[in-house]
C-alpha positions, 0 to 999 in steps of 0.5 A: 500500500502506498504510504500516501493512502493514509494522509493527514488533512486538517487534523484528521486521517483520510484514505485516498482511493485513487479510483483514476489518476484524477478522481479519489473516493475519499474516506475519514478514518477513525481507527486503523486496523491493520496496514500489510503487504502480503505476497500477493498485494497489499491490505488495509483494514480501517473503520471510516465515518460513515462506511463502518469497516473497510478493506482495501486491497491493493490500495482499492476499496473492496468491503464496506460495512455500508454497500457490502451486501449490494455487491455479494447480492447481485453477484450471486443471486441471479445466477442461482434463482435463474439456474433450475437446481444449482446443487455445486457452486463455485467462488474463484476469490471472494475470500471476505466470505460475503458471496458465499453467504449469499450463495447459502442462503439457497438450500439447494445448494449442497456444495459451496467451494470458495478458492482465494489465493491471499490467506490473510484476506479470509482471516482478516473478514474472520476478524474484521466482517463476521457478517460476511465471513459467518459462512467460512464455517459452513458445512456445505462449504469448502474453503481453499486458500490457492490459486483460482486460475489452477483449480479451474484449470486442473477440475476441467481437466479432471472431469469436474463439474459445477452448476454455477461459478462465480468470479468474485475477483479484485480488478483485472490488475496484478494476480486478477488479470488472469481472471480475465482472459479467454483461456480462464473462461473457456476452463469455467465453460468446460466445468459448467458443461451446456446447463451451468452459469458463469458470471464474473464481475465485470467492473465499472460501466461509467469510467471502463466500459472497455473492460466491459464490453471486453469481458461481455464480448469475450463470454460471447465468443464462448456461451450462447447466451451472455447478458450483462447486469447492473446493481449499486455498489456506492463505494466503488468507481461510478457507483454502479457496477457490471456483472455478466452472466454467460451459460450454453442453455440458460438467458438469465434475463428470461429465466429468473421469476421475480415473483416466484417462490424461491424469490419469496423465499430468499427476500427476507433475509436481503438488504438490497435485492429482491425479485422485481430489482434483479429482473430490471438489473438487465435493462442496460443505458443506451451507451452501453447498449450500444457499446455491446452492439459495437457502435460508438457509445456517446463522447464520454471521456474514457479515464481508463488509461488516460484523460484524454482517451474517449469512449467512441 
């Protein structure tokens, strides 16, 4: 973690999140927790007014206490209430635990494997997020501390096979950007045969739809049916974050009953989704719409790489 994350303004800590070279979330920090850089990137736990606690990797928020559930919610849930029996799921990082608990809160899920290459990450949630990590313990769920992209590579190769993964990976930088390519995806659709769904998360639509489309347009290479979906996640780039979902069988965007009895089941127990929300996930701003079409998306300053690239 760069020392310059943590700064003195006026009396008081602030946390720097440098979503872009030239735009910053800003938090005020009462407490630090914890400050270490692990083999695989670097981590902050803090308490911020406002946020509750926060966790940083690599220098980028990943966990609030605030927005967390907006997050785990929306990567998990459409995939599982679209999915007719998703008996044997798996997570590729989300070591913090929160999609795990969101993918148990399912009874028809029998196996839940959770694979994260930073140790530190899962005992920090242990000790920092327990509302996020109270399902690491979880009978159904199996716990490994290794590298996702291996044991994608090696279960396909085995024969192994999963009813739904979930990619719930930091941005496509440093360990993650492996996480992101072709050769991943292609082992996950070996893995999930033609009824099975994959969704990663697909980063931020308002400052790098090129990394959305990317993903959107590699999936579509691979599945026969790929949609993109949008949920609030107030803590991260733009506020507004992209997952796609990718299956040979499934369209997600037909499938899910918004009123239907696994729907009802689960609602009790949400913070931020429910059935009507998760169906209207799928309609899509015109710019990236068209994005996805391959048509110029709107003179919108592109601050992926640089400010003075345009999203056209």
């Amino acid at each position: 973690m760069p020392a310059e994350s943590f700064v003195q303004v006026n009396g008081k800590t602030r946390y720097f999140d440098p979503w872009l070279r030239d735009t910053h979330l800003t938090f005020t920090v009462t407490h630090i927790h914890e400050r270490l850089q692990t083999p695989f990137q670097s981590i902050d736990v803090f308490e911020a007014q406002g946020w509750g606690t926060v966790l940083a990797l690599g220098g980028v928020t990943n966990v609030t206490d605030r927005d967390e559930s907006g997050y785990h919610e929306m990567l998990a849930h459409p995939a599982l209430l679209a999915h007719p029996a998703p008996k044997r799921v798996l997570i590729i990082g989300g070591g913090d635990g929160g999609t795990l608990r969101e993918v148990l809160r399912h009874p028809v899920v029998e196996l839940a494997v959770l694979v994260d290459i930073d140790g530190e990450v899962i005992r920090c949630a242990r000790q920092y997020f327990p509302q996020c990590a109270v399902a690491l313990d979880d009978p159904r769920a199996q716990v490994i501390v290794g590298d996702g992209l291996a044991y994608v590579e090696q279960a396909a190769a085995a024969g192994g096979q999963f009813d739904v993964i979930l990619v719930d990976s930091t941005d496509p930088v440093d360990a993650a950007v492996e996480l992101f390519t072709e050769k991943f995806y292609r082992h996950c659709a070996t893995l999930l045969g033609d009824g099975g769904i994959l969704v990663p998360q697909s980063d931020s639509p308002t400052f790098y739809l090129d990394r959305v489309a990317g993903v959107y347009h590699t999936l579509s290479e691979i599945f026969s049916n790929t949609r993109l979906y949008l949920g609030q996640v107030t803590a991260y780039p733009g506020g507004v974050w992209a997952y796609t979902a990718a299956s040979q069988t499934i369209d997600l965007a037909t499938s899910i009953e918004p009123q239907g009895a696994r729907v009802r089941q689960l609602e009790p127990d949400l913070r931020y989704a429910n059935g009507p929300f998760i169906a209207a996930a799928f309609a899509l701003p015109t710019y990236v719409q068209r994005r996805l079409q391959g048509l110029p998306a709107a003179a919108l300053p592109s601050l992926a790489d640089d400010p003075a690239d345009f999203d056209v």
